[in-house]
Each structure stands twice: as structure tokens, then as C-alpha cells.
C-alpha positions in Angstrom: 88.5 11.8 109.1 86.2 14.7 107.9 87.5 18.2 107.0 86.5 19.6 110.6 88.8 17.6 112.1 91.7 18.2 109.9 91.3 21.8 110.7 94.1 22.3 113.6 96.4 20.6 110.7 95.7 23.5 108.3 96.7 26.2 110.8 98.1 24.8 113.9 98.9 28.3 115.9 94.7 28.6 115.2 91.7 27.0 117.3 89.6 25.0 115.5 86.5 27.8 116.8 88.4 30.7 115.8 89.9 29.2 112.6 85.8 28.9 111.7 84.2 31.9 112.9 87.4 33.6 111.1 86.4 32.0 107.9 82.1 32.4 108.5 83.1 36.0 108.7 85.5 36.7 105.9 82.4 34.6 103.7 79.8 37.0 105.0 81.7 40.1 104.2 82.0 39.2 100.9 78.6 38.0 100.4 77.9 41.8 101.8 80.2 43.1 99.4 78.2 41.6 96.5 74.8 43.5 98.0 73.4 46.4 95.9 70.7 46.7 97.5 69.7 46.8 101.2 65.9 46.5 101.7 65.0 49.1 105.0 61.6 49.9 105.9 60.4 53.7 106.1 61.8 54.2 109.5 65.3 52.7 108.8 65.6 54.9 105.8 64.8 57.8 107.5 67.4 56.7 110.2 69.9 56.7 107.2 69.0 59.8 105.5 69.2 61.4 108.6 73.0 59.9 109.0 73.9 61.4 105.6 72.5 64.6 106.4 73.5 65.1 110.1 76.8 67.4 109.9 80.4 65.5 110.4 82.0 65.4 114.0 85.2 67.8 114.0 88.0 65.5 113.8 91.4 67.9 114.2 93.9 65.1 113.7 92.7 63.9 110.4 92.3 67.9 109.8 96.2 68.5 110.8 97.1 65.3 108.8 95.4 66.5 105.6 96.9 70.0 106.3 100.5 69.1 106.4 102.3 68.3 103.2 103.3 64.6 102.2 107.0 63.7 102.3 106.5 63.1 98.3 105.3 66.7 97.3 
């Protein structure tokens, strides 16, 4: 019996599909998480430069939420 099929005995509540995309994922966050560098070309960085410099969107919750004092002060 190979691994693949010994899957649904690892996590039984979990398809065999989704127990494998799951895992592909988690594998290429952390191979992102490694990155230092991201190649773009000219018109992706000035598509990301742009982002940085373009002024935040108003968000008043997270504004009220900073504004009010924590149980622990």
C-alpha cells in the first residue's frame, strides 16, 4: 500500500483531496515565507509602489477599537 492510500487513515474526518491540497498549501506558504526577494518587472513595481503610496481606506471600527482602552490598562 503506498502513502496516498493510507491518507483517509491519518485523518479520517478529512478527504483524501482536501487532506492534499491542505498540505500543497501549507508547503507553499512556507516556501513563500522563506522568499526575500520577489522578482517584478517595471510595470509590477510600479503597481506596488503605487499601493504603498496610495492613502489607506478609512476603516472606523479598527479606529474605535484602537480608540477605546484595553480591559488591562
Amino acid at each position: 500500500m503506498n502513502h496516498l492510500q493510507r491518507l483517509p487513515a491519518l485523518s479520517p474526518a478529512t478527504p483524501r483531496s482536501a487532506f492534499i491540497l491542505d498540505k500543497g498549501l501549507a508547503a507553499a506558504a512556507e516556501t513563500l515565507a522563506d522568499r526575500r526577494e520577489f522578482p517584478l518587472s517595471a510595470r509590477q513595481y510600479d503597481a506596488f509602489v503605487a499601493a504603498l503610496d496610495a492613502p489607506s481606506k478609512s476603516r472606523p471600527r479598527l479606529e474605535r477599537l484602537l480608540k477605546t482602552p484595553s480591559v488591562l490598562e
